[in-house]
C-alpha positions, 0 to 999 in steps of 0.5 A: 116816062119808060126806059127801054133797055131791050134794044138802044138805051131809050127815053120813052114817053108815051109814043115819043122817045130819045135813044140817048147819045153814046157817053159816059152818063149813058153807060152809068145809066145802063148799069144801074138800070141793070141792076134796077132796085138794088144798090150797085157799088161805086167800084162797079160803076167806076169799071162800067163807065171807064174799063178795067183800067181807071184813071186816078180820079175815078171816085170823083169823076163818078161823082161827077158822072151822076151830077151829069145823068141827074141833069139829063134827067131834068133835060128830057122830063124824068121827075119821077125817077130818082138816083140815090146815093146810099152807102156803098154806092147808088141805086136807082128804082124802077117798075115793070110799068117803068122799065122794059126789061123789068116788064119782060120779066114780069111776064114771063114769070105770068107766063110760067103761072099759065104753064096749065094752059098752053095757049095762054102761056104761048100770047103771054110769052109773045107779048113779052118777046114784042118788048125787045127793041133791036141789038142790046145797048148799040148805044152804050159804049162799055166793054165791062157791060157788054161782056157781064150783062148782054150774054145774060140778057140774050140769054134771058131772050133765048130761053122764051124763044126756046120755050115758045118753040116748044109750045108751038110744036106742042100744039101742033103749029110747026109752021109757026114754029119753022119761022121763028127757028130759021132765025134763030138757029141762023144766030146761034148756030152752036146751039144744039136744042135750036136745032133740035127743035128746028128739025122736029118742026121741018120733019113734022112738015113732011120735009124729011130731006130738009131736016137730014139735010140741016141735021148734017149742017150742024153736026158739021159745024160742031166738028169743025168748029168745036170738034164735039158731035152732036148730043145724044138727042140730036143723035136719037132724032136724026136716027128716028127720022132715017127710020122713018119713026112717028115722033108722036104728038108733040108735047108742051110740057115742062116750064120755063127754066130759070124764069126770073121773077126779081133782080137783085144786085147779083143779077136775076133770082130765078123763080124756083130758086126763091128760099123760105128765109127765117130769122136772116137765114134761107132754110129751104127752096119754096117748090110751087107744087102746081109748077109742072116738073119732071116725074121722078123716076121710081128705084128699079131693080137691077136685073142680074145685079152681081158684086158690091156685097159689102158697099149693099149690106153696109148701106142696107144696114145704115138706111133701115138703121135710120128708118127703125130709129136706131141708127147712130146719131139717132132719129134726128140726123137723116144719113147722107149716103154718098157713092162715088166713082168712075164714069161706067164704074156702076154707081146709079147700079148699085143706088136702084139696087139698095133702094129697092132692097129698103123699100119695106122701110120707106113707106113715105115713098121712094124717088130718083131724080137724075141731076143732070139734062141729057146733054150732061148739064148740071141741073140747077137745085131747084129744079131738083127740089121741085121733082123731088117734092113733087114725087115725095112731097105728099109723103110723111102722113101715114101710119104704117112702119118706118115713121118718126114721132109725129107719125110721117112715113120715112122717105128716101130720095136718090140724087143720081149724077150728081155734079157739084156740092151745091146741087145737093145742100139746098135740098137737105134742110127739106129733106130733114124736116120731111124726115127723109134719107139721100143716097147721092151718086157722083162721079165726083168726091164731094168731099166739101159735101162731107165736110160740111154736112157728114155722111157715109163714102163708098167710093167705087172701083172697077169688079174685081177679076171674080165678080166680072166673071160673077157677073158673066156667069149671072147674065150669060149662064153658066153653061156658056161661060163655063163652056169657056171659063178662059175665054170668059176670062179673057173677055172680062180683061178686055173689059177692064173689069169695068161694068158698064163695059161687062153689061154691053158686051153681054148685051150683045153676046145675048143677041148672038148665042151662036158666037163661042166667047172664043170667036167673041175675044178676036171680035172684040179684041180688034177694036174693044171701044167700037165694040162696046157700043149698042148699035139700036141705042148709041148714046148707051155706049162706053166712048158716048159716057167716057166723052160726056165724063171729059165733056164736064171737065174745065178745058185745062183739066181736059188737056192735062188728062189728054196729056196723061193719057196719051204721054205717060207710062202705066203708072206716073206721077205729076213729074212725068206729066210735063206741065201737070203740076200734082193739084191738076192730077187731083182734080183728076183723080176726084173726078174718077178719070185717074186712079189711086195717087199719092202717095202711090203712083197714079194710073188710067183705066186702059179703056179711057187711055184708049179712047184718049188715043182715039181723040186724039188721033181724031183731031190730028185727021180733021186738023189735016183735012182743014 
């Protein structure tokens, strides 16, 4: 006997199956089903069978309940599955031979094993799709179920469907690939990767004017209903395709996220996410070092690097402290190195730049993994864990410099935009025994990171007046700044002093060394947002980072910001701020979107103020225009 749960709620027996009729012993079945192999609570079961609003009896009705399902059990013939009471609530078991959706995930986990071969990967994943059966539990009537476990389990479908894609454009059979996509960007038509791969695959056809077409019928649908534009990678693609780019061969590479090899009672354990356990306590993520993962990226130099001489000195001094054994707290504590701050504010700038300083001290070998997705995501741990031990993993067996009692060459790891705590704590018991030092930069303050773990804090801010004229001086020379010290100045005000800004506007004044900085302060004074954009690379833009900084935040914080932004004066306090009680404004403020605080005032980059001003005035027009 074979539950099917990817479709209708069905009793299968070999080619003769029973999709159960609508009731309450259904509903019960399909929630232990769910959690299959673990014990699901009472409370739980109560609130899948009867709602959020339970009668009075609900513990003896679920008793009830059960006797009910056991005897619709022995109705159809199950005698091999049993529903046990244990303590707390029930459980009931099931097997991949047993139960389909335990059988889908058996193989995409085989699937994931197959990733050296592509084609084999691509059958097993095929297979593991066939077992989905029509729309998720259209016969079991629960609110709670259909809100809690059905978008998991879509979601679940929909990371295959994605990989497979992936691997069809891989191998070159994007006409395979256009097949499944019509369909599925057809039901998801929000999600923007579909679409990607959707207008790869049509452009890779030859059909150009198609794949302009529908990029425009998403970036449309987005606006309207979302108000966002499209991601940075759309952008890019719609971009190449204008200019008529080769995209190159297509590339199957990577792994399936969050492929699940096991369900528990909080849901799904994704493969990566497996911990070594010892003595009841999860020490460290087990990284299979022949999954394929991202490349970390190597420290590179900044070039014309200016400013931030205590923050470098200071973290030069702990990280090569620590790698010659002399540091504080001695050889046993590898420092946490935090660097936090507003978007643009030159945090990853300056982590390349201490990293690379320190590189005679690291012998084991050095690597940034960037910890979000190009669209702004948080990345999970695991995937982190598993770059990182990928580029760093072989370390620690030298003989050189910089190497503990044991004789393993010190490494340092940069965990660059980083969004939350929880990214980075599975990754430190790993990274203690391997003897290693993190630098960590976030746009938040990770204070619980601190608490919980120490550390060191350089929480950044905006140049001072001389280092962005510093930083001018260094980029455009100084015979052109100097030519101009007022002007030079007047554009750094421009600017806010803020570095990311400072950088792409010397970029541009470098393509244009007929343009006096002059003539460059009435330019860019008109319109300084749209200024500070690199027309070949528009994602590497002030608007494009300070809209994935407000991109991250819960949508109230997002509306508190707006109404900072647009309805306080310089400097406010949550009384000025209708609506925005103080605990709002300090998210705020650890998220680096507002500066200083209490007990002082608290104020706004002009820069962001501005953009704020500009969405704003952005939503009115697409509000006039429906």
């Amino acid at each position: 006997m074979r539950f099917q749960l990817l479709g209708p709620l069905t009793l299968a027996d070999g080619p003769e199956s029973v999709v159960l009729q609508p009731s309450k012993p259904t509903i019960l079945l399909a929630a232990l089903l769910l959690r299959a192999n673990s014990v699901v609570s009472a409370d739980y079961l109560q609130r899948a069978v009867w709602g959020e609003e339970q009668p009075a009896t609900a513990k003896a009705a679920l008793q009830t309940c059960v006797l009910r399902l056991r005897r619709l059990f022995t109705k159809h013939g199950v005698t091999e599955t049993v529903i046990e009471a244990v303590p707390g609530g029930y459980r009931i078991t099931a097997e991949p031979h047993t139960l389909d959706l335990l059988g889908f995930r058996e193989q995409v986990r085989r699937a994931v094993l197959l990733s050296h071969d592509p084609e084999a990967e691509l059958l097993e994943l095929k297979d593991a799709l066939s077992l989905w059966q029509g729309a998720l539990l259209a016969n079991v009537r629960s609110d709670v179920l259909h809100r809690d476990e059905v978008p998991r389990l879509a979601e679940e479908r929909l990371r295959s469907v994605e990989r497979i894609c992936d691997l069809l454009l891989g191998l070159g059979r994007h006409g395979e690939a256009l097949v499944e996509l019509w369909t599925a960007t057809r039901v998801y038509p929000g999600h923007e990767r579909l679409h990607e791969q959707l207008i790869e695959a049509l452009y890779r056809t030859g059909r150009q004017t198609q794949a302009l077409a529908e990029y425009r019928r998403v970036k449309e649908f987005l606006l309207d209903e979302l108000g966002v534009d499209p991601s940075p990678a759309l952008q890019q693609l719609e971009l190449a395709i204008l200019r008529g780019e080769d995209l190159g061969p297509g590339a199957a590479v990577g792994v399936l996220e969050g492929t699940v090899i096991a369900a528990g009672e909080q849901g799904p354990v994704p493969v990566r996410e497996v911990s070594v356990v010892r003595d009841g306590t999860a020490v460290a993520p087990v990284v299979p070092a022949a999954f394929p993962v991202p490349q970390a990226a190597v420290p590179r130099p900044v070039p014309d690097f200016t400013g931030r001489e205590a923050e470098t000195a200071a973290m030069a001094a702990r990280l090569t402290a620590y790698a010659a054994g002399t540091g504080a707290g001695g050889d046993r504590q590898p420092p946490i190195i935090l660097v936090s701050g507003a978007p643009g504010v030159g945090k990853s700038a300056l982590a390349h730049h201490v990293a690379h300083l320190v590189r005679d001290a690291f012998p084991g070998g050095r690597a940034v993994v960037t910890a979000t997705r190009p669209d702004g995501e948080a990345r999970p741990a695991a995937d982190l864990a598993a770059e990182a031990h990928a580029a760093l993993g072989a370390a620690g067996t030298g003989d050189t410099g910089g190497t503990d009692e044991a004789g393993g060459a010190r490494v340092l790891l940069v965990l660059d935009d980083v969004v939350d705590a929880d990214q980075v704590r599975p990754l430190l018991p790993a990274l203690a025994q391997a003897r290693g030092a993190v630098v960590v930069t976030s746009r938040m303050g990770l204070a619980g990171l601190v608490a919980t773990h120490g550390g060191w804090v350089h929480r950044l801010s905006v140049f001072t007046e001389p280092e962005a004229y510093a930083l001018l001086v260094s980029v455009l020379g100084a015979e052109r700044v100097e030519a101009e010290p007022e002007a030079a100045r007047r554009l750094a005000g421009l600017c806010g002093h803020l570095p990311l800004a400072l950088r792409i506007l010397t970029a541009r004044l470098l393509t244009r060394p007929a343009l006096s900085l002059g003539d460059a302060v009435d330019w860019f004074g008109d319109d300084p947002l749209a200024r500070l954009v690199l027309p070949d690379s528009p994602s590497l833009s002030v608007p494009a980072v300070l809209d994935g900084a407000l991109a991250r935040l819960d949508p109230r914080l997002s509306e508190a910001f707006h109404r900072a932004a647009t309805g306080a004066g310089p400097a406010f306090t949550a009384d000025d701020v209708p609506g925005t009680p103080e605990a709002v404004l300090e998210r705020l403020a650890d998220a680096g979107l507002l500066e200083d605080g209490p007990p002082g005032p608290y104020r706004i980059h002009e820069l962001l103020r501005a953009h704020a001003r500009r969405t704003d005035q952005e939503r009115i027009r697409r509000t006039e225009k429906v």
